[in-house]
Steps between C-alpha positions, in 0.01 A plus 500: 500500500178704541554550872841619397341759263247568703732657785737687236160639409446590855817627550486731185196638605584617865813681333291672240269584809781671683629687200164633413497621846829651525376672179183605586618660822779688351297650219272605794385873388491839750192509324322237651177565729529692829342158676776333320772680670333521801543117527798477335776694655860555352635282764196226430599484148828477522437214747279294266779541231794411732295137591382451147882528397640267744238259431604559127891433606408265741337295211750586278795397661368176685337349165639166392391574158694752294368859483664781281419851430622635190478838338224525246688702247816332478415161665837591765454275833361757798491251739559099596408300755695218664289245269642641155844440633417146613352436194719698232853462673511904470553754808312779555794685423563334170145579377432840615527710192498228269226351276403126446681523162803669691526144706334271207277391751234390211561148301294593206391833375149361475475465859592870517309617232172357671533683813591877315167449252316417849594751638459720250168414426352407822729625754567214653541093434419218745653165489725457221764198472807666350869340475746713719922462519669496814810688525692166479318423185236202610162559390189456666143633497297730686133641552477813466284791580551866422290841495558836354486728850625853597749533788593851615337669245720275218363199308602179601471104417443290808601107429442222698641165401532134674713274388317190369831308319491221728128430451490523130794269485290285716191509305736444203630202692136393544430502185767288428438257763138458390609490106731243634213288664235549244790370233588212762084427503460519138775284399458228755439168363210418768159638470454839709153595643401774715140475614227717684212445685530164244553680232798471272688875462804377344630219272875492386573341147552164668157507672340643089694143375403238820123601435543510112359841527599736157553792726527592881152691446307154459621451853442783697166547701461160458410300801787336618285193617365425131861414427511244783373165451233438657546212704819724609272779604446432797811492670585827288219692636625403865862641368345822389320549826871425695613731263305774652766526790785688413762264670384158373712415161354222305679163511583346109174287473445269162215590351321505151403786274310548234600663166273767299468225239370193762857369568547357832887580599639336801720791701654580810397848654553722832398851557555761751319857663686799334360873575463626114329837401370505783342188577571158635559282155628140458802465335521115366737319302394180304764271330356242251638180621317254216874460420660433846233245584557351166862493579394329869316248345800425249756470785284216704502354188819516408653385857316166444603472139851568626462231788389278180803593264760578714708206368404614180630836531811380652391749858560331768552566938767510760574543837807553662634573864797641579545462856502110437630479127127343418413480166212341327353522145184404346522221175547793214830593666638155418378516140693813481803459619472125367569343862362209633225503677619326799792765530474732834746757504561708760497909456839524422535190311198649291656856443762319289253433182545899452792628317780677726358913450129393582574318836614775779193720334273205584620409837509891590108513364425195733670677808297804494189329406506306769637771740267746417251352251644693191343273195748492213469416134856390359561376136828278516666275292481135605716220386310101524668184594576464099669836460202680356500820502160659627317860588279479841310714659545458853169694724520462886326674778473417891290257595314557871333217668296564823715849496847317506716574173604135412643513154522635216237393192529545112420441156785333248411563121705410203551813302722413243280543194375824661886582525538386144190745411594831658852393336313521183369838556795676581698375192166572348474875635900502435408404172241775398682820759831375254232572185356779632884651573579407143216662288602813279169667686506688822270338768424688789313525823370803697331556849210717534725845515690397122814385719687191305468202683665279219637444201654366231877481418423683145399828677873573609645464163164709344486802745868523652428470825665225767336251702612740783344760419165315376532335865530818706115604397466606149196670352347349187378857376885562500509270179297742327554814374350786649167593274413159554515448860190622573339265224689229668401534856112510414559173319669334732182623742260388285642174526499482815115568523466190275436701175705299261660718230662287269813581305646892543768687311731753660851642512709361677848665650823321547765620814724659267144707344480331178148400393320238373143348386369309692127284581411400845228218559417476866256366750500502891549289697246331743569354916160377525293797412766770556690632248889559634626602146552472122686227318556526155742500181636774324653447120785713323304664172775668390581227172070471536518896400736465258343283323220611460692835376649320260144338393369841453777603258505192316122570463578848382731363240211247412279771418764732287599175317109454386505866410791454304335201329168680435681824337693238250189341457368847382809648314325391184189716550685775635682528223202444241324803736810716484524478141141572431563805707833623354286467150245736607745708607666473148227518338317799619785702495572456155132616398540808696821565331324438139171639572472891486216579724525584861187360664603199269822461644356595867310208497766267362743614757229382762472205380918492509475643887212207589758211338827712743273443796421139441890417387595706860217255747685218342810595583397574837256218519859238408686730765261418787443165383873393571587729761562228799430677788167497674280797425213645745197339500218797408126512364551345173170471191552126468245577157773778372793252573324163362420755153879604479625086540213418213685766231841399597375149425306512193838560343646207605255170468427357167221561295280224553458621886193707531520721831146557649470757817255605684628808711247631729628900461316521868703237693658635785875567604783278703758589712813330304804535292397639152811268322427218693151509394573528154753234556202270610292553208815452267552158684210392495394550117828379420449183637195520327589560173726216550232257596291590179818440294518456135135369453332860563225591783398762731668669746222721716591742757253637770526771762178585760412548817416225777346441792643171730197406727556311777379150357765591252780496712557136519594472161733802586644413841801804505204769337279676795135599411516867320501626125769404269625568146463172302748426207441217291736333233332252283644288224399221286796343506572142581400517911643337765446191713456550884806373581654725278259740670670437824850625391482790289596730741853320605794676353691324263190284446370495062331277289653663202816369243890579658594824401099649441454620817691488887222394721504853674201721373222320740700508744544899474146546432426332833792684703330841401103432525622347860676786621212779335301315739255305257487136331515294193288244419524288138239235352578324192328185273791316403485521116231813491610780698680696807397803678661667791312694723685820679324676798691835639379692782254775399617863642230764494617751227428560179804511242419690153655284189420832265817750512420814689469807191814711498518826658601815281897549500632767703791736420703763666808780438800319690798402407622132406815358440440178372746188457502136292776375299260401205504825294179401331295462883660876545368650212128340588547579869581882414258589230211323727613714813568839297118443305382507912673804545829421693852651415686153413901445475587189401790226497587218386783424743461489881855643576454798262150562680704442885728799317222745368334458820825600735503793253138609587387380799206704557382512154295151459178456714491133419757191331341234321778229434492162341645230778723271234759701343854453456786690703258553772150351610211713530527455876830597528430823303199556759763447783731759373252737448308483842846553644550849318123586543323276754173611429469469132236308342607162332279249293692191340354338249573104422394216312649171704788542787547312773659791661243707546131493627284727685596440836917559411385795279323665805787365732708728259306814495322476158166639502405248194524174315348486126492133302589524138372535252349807620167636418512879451170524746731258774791734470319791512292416839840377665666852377219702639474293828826577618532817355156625706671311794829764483437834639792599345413448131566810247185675390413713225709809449695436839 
């Protein structure tokens, strides 16, 4: 290759040599020195140039390689030799005036793009490898040369290129050959040494494991002799030295080695001269044959012991000639057939004893064994003098004495229970392929490119397909749907490298396209040390899948069902809290009504406003409480919650229950479910108060942050180390015992009287800790006392439990039309707007408002409407009203509906959603949100 270069180098050169010539004469000046014209005459000149240019041409033209001049401006072919047709497929005539893109000469656009920015930047570019297309399409590769040069006063590009296809698919066929070899060397079974100067340069894997070396690298530039033992050395040094001759290939020689860890291994080597980098090396094989000598030693052993037993195993000789119908057996035959011994058949008299199908096959076998020494092994069935029925195996070979073929010598072996075995097997294997055929799961076997090479009966009536078209080569990846295919075929690889993956889940995908669950466990399968594929079972998931769906619902509805219990459990105390509330109400607003004074009544209509808000958390606290879907999990104050559960219980235990808490106000915040956290508490102090009972106690609640260290996380085994929030429940109650202890958290599972309680708070309280991420933990003295311990994953953020101080309430001049059926919620609704400034038209009926509104269309900057209301929803109104103007402001205001929320109010085009009851500072915000939102609002004197 670098003589090859080396003359395209050459040959670039001499026509760059001539062209700079050509040039330099024709840009010869009038100007030039009298002594120059005095040598150079006109005719001189024009001389030079005339040889220069036929050297030039006669290069050109005669050049094997391929040599094109293109114009610099527009890359258009000038000129092409005889060599760029050879080696494109184009004429001269078909690429004068056309470019290299005109022909699509180039493969890539890389290629070309390499030799424009050399050019470019350089002027020139020497020995590239780009990818060219012949004008029939093939592809091959060339090395190419070009420089910028200027040719009758124009600029040109001068290219030379050789075509080097067939010697880079030879080098790519080298490659392969050698990858092939060094894969043939590392895999073989026998120990692989290459040696210099009696040096070791190269150990295969084999040669690492015969010399119980960890790696090849313990081997190499080791002394090859060291290896040897040395009583053995000897005669190996003498082998080296024969070695030295190229010609002389080692014979096998047995020989012992030593091992890097003392072992002496008996083994069987030969070497021969190979030329490698360079120098002469030995290339040696060594086979360990501790085993074949073992076996040696076995079989001398065993032909005596056979000579011993061969009554015993029933093997016994014959010999038989055909030419004179001789036939003579040795005592076992006798036994056998249960002759007498004194009996002396002749050969066709003694082919009789075999049943009518098994004689021509023997006396054909005993023809061409004696004709041309064929041996034969024959089982047949034989029948005795008694009408037994046996199995023999008949062996025979050609016997030569003093180089004359006399007869025909054998072996005679009763088989029968051997028969009777293999018998056994195949009813056996009939027995378990039947099973395997029968089972509801698919099994399945695949070569090393996914192609089924078996299976099951099940798979037809699963997938769809016919044996037919399983047989004609089908892909397992075509069992899968699409996005996982990929997922598949690296599993089925990984596998095969002996990385064992255990059980997988996928999709699977029928014929007809229907899919369904399903999990694959697989391992490959092993000839010897080579993996030829993957054998495995794959299971239908599909009623797996469903039930589990059905699990999580029931779970669901095990969850609501507790909630349901827990809010009976409480209806008591809400009710005591509600009416506590509705009397403050009651009360306050008959003092301000008897007392005369305003600051007087201003502070007893606080008090009023304070008893509103707590009646309105209630109401939403009971809403979210038994709403039965599952709400996002955000930073909760487990302190604020575990304070709200404590005053909606202290309503609802006896008297003679003291609560104690200790509420760290610092403790940090949880990512969870605010109701599900309260629900927690409410469980857990309920089954507390229950424990305490009648007799009276203490029920003590604490809430502060932890830290789990990492001795501490044996006693929590599903907690990692980090900072928690730890809340614990303590009662004095009656306890429990550990058995007890061990249950708690079952559903359905309660030590209380039928009808007190349904086994399913625990249970709950488990289900949610679990799935915030954190654990519960409960101790208890059986007669004394139970506390359960909480931990929730800390989140770095600080939650205030104090109520942000209201903002001033702003006003504005707009104009409101605002809607609700109850006539008292208008009058409150319109004298709060009209003291904030707004214009406000009011009514009590949602059709008459849908009527005012078609009236004046333009008139109202913003509707406020209540969403329950007879004749037509508040919704509906906002429908109707969008339609007419679809960029009017709407705010609905509700207290419950299940037809409405945020997300279908937004859906719908309404800019708000307000919760009854409504503050006046809530509804004044969402008023002047939306109305600072509308460009189009109504200002002040408009």
């Amino acid at each position: 290759m670098k003589n090859e270069i080396e003359r395209l180098r050459c040959q670039v050169e001499d026509l760059k040599a001539e062209v700079l010539r050509l040039q330099q004469q024709r840009k010869a000046s009038p100007k030039s020195s009298l002594s120059s014209r005095q040598k150079d005459t006109p005719a001189r000149s024009r001389t030079a140039r005339s040889q220069s240019e036929e050297k030039f041409q006669l290069v050109f033209r005669t050049s094997p390689d391929s040599i094109n001049i293109n114009r610099l401006s527009d890359g258009l072919y000038i000129d092409v030799n005889e060599g760029f047709t050879k080696l494109t497929g184009y004429t001269r005539e078909d690429a004068i005036g056309k470019s290299s893109i005109d022909l699509k000469i180039w493969d890539n656009s890389h290629d070309m793009k390499r030799l424009v920015n050399g050019l470019m930047t350089d002027g020139y570019v020497e020995n590239i490898e780009a990818r060219f297309r012949r004008k029939n399409g093939q592809v091959g590769i060339g090395l190419m040369s070009a420089r910028v040069l200027k040719l009758n006063q124009e600029d040109t590009i001068l290219s030379i290129t050789r075509d080097i296809t067939e010697r880079k698919q030879a080098e790519v066929a080298l490659r392969e050959s050698e990858e092939r070899h060094r894969q043939i060397v590392e895999s073989s079974t026998d120990a692989i040494l290459m040696r210099s100067g009696g040096f070791i340069t190269y150990a295969n894997p084999s040669a690492v494991k015969l010399f119980r070396a960890s790696h090849a690298g313990e081997l190499l530039g080791k002394p090859y002799l060291d290896l040897v033992h040395p009583d053995d050395r000897p005669e190996s040094i003498e082998r080296i030295r024969k070695g030295m001759d190229e010609k002389w290939i080692a014979p096998p020689r047995e020989h012992r080695i030593l091992t890097l860890d003392g072992q002496v291994v008996l083994v069987e080597s030969t070497g021969v001269p190979v030329q490698y980098q360079g120098q002469t090396q030995i290339f040696g094989v060594i086979r360990d044959i501790t085993e074949r000598k073992r076996t040696e030693v076995e079989l001398r052993e065993n032909l005596l012991f056979l000579r011993q037993t061969e009554k015993i195993g029933r093997i016994c000789g014959w010999k038989a000639n055909i030419k004179t119908d001789e036939l003579k057996w040795t005592e076992g035959v006798y036994h056998i057939i249960e002759a007498p011994l004194g009996y002396k058949p002749g050969l066709e008299e003694g082919l009789t004893f075999y049943d009518t199908e098994s004689i021509p096959v023997i006396k054909n076998a005993l023809t061409r064994a004696s004709e041309d020494g064929s041996p034969f092994v024959i089982q047949a069935k034989v029948i005795t003098t008694t009408g037994k029925r046996l199995w023999a195996e008949v062996r025979g070979l050609q016997q030569v004495v003093e180089g004359e073929k006399t007869s025909v010598v054998g072996t005679f072996q009763d088989i029968t229970e051997r028969k009777q075995v293999e018998e056994h097997l195949r009813e056996t294997e009939k027995k378990y392929r039947e099973l395997a055929e029968s089972l509801p799961q698919v099994i399945f076997e695949v070569d090393l490119d996914g192609t089924l090479k078996y299976v099951n009966q099940i798979v037809y009536q699963l997938f769809g397909y016919t044996p037919e078209e399983i047989a004609r080569g089908f892909n397992v990846l075509e069992a899968f749907i699409p996005e996982d295919r990929e997922r598949v075929a690296l599993d089925i690889m990984l596998n095969i490298q002996g990385q064992g993956l255990g059980r997988r889940e996928y999709t699977a995908v029928r014929k007809d396209g229907t899919r369904f669950p399903a999990s694959v466990h697989a391992n490959r399968i092993l000839s010897g040390q080579t993996a030829t594929g993957v054998r495995g079972i794959l299971i239908d998931l599909t009623k797996t899948k469903r039930a589990e769906e059905e699990k999580k619902k029931l779970e669901i509805q095990l969850q609501q069902a507790q909630k349901m219990e827990a809010i009976g459990a409480l209806a008591g105390g809400i009710a005591h809290d509600f009416n506590n509330i509705l009397s403050a109400i009651i009360g306050y607003t008959e003092l301000a009504r008897l007392n005369d004074g305003a600051s007087t009544i201003e502070n007893e209509l606080n008090q009023v406003l304070i008893a509103a808000n707590r009646a309105k958390d209630l109401v939403k606290q009971i809403l979210a409480f038994s709403r039965q879907t599952d709400e996002e999990r955000m930073p909760v104050s487990v302190a604020k919650v575990v304070k709200e559960a404590i005053k909606f219980l202290r309503a609802t235990i006896p008297t003679t229950i003291e609560i104690k808490s200790r509420i760290d106000k610092n403790s940090g915040a949880v990512l969870a479910n605010s109701v599900e956290l309260h629900q927690i508490i409410m469980n857990l102090c309920t089954n507390a108060v229950h424990a305490i009972g009648d007799r009276g106690g203490v029920l003590e609640v604490e809430v502060r942050n932890a830290e789990i260290e990492h001795a501490q996380t044996n006693n929590f085994a599903e907690l990692e180390m980090g900072s928690y929030v730890l809340v614990s429940v303590k009662d004095t109650g009656y306890g429990m015992t550990p058995d007890v202890i061990k249950r708690i958290f079952d559903p359905y599972f309660t030590t209380k009287e039928k009808g007190v309680g349904t086994g399913l708070g625990l249970a709950v309280v488990h289900g949610i800790v679990k799935k915030s991420g954190g654990a519960i933990q409960v101790e208890s003295a059986p007669g004394k006392w139970t506390i359960f311990y909480i931990y929730l994953p800390r989140i770095n953020m600080t939650l205030p439990i104090k109520a942000a101080q209201p903002k001033p309430i702003e006003g504005g001049p707009e104009r409101i039309l605002f809607v609700d059926d109850e006539k008292m919620l208008v009058d409150i609704g319109e004298q709060a707007l009209q003291r904030l400034g707004y214009h406000v038209v009011s009514r009590t009926s949602s059709i008459e408002a849908l009527e005012l509104f078609k009236a004046k269309p333009d008139y109202f900057d913003l509707v406020i409407t209540d969403q329950t209301m007879p004749g037509m929803t508040g919704d509906a109104l906002a429908r109707e009203l969008l339609r007419i103007r679809p960029n009017l402001p709407v705010i609905i205001c509700t207290g419950y509906s299940q037809t409405i929320d945020h997300e279908r109010a937004k859906k719908l085009g309404i800019k708000a959603l307000v919760e009854k009851p409504m503050l006046m500072d809530e509804i004044a915000a969402a008023v002047r949100k939306v109305l600072n939102k509308d460009p189009n609002s109504s200002q002040v004197g408009r």
